[in-house]
C-alpha positions as CSV (number, residue, x, y, z in Angstrom):
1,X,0.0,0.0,0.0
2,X,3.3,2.7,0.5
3,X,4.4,2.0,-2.6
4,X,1.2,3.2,-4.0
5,X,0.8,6.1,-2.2
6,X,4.4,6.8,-3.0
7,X,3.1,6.1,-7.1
8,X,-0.5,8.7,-6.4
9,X,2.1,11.4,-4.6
10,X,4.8,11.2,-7.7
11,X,1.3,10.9,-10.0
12,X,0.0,14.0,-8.8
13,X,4.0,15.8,-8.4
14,X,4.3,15.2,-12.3
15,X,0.6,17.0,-13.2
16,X,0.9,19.9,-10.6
17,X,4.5,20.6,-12.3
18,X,3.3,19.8,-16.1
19,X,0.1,22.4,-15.1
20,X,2.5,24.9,-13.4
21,X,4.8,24.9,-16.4
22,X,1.7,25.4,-19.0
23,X,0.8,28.1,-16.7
24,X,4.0,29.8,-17.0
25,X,4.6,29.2,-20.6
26,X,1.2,30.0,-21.3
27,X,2.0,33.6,-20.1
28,X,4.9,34.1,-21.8
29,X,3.2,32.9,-24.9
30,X,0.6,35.6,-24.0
31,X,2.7,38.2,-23.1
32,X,5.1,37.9,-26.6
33,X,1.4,37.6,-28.5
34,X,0.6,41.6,-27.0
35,X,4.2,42.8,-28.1
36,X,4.0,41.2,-31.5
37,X,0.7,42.5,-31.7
38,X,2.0,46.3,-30.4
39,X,4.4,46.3,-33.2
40,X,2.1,45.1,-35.6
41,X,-0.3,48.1,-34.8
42,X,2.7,50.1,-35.0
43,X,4.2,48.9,-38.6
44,X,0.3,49.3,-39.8
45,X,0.2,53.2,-38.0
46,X,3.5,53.9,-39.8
47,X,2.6,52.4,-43.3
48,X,-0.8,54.9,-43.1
49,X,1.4,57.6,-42.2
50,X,4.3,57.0,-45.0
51,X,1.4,56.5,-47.2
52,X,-0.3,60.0,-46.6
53,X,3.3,61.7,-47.1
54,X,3.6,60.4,-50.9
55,X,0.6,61.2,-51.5
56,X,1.1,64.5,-49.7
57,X,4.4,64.7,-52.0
58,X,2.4,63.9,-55.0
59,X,-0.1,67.1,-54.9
60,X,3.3,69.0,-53.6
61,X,5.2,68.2,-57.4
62,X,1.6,69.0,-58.9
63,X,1.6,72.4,-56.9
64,X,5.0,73.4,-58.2
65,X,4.3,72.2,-61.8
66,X,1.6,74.5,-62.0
67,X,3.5,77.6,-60.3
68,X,6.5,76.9,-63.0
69,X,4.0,77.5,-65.4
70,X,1.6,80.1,-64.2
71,X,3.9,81.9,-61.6
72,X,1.4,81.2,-58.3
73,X,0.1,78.3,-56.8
74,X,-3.5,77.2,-57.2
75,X,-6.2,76.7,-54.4
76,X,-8.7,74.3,-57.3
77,X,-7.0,70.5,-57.3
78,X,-8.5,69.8,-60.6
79,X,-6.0,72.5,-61.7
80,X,-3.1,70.0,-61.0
81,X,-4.9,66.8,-62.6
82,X,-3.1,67.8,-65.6
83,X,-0.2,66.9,-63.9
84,X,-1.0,63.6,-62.4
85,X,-3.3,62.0,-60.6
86,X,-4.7,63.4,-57.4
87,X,-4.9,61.3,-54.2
88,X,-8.9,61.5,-52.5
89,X,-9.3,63.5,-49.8
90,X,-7.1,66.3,-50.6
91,X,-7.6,70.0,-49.9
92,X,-6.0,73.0,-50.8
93,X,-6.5,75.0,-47.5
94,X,-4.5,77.5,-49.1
95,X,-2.9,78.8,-52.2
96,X,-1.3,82.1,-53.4
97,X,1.8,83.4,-55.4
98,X,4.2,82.3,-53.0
99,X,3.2,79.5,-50.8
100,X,0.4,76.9,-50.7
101,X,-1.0,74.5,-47.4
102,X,-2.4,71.4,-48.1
103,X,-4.7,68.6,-46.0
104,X,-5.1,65.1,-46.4
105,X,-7.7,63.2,-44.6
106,X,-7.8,59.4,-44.9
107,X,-8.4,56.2,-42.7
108,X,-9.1,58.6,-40.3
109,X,-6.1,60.7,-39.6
110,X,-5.1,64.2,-40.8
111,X,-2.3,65.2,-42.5
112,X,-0.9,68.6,-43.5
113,X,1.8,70.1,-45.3
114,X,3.9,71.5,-44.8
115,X,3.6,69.9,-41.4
116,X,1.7,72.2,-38.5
């Protein structure tokens, strides 16, 4: 009868140490899940923002395509369509001989440049 009370005590040793270990790895597996996932969110945050600058950059050529060849800038964007196409969600919040400001809105964040 010792000897199989000795067997039940090593029984239950080995399943309290196999749960305690799943426990703990089960954490860790958790806990590298939220980082992975942090830097995820955070590759996906900086894709929208490099995204928004191009496109930023892309109205920014247009703008100085149009001022080589009428010597201001424009505040109407399908004024610079004939110099590529223009991203949606751009504004013109302002435009004169010397300087233009532009907005971007998308996925929703704003955008400006130059940059406030």
């Amino acid at each position: 009868m010792k000897d199989l009370n000795n067997v039940n005590n090593i029984v239950i040793a080995t399943v309290l140490l196999a749960v305690v270990l799943s426990v703990g790895c089960g954490a860790n597996l958790t806990e590298k899940a939220t980082k992975n996932v942090g830097r995820y969110k955070e590759a996906v945050d900086k894709a929208k923002q490099t995204t928004a600058q191009v496109e930023l950059k892309i109205v920014e050529t247009a703008e100085e395509a149009y001022h080589a060849e009428n010597g201001t800038y424009t505040s109407n964007i399908s004024d610079l369509e004939q110099f590529g196409q223009i991203p949606d969600g751009v504004t013109i919040l302002e435009a004169n001989e010397s300087n233009f400001r532009l907005k971007l809105e998308k996925n929703g964040q704003t955008y400006y440049f130059p940059d406030k």
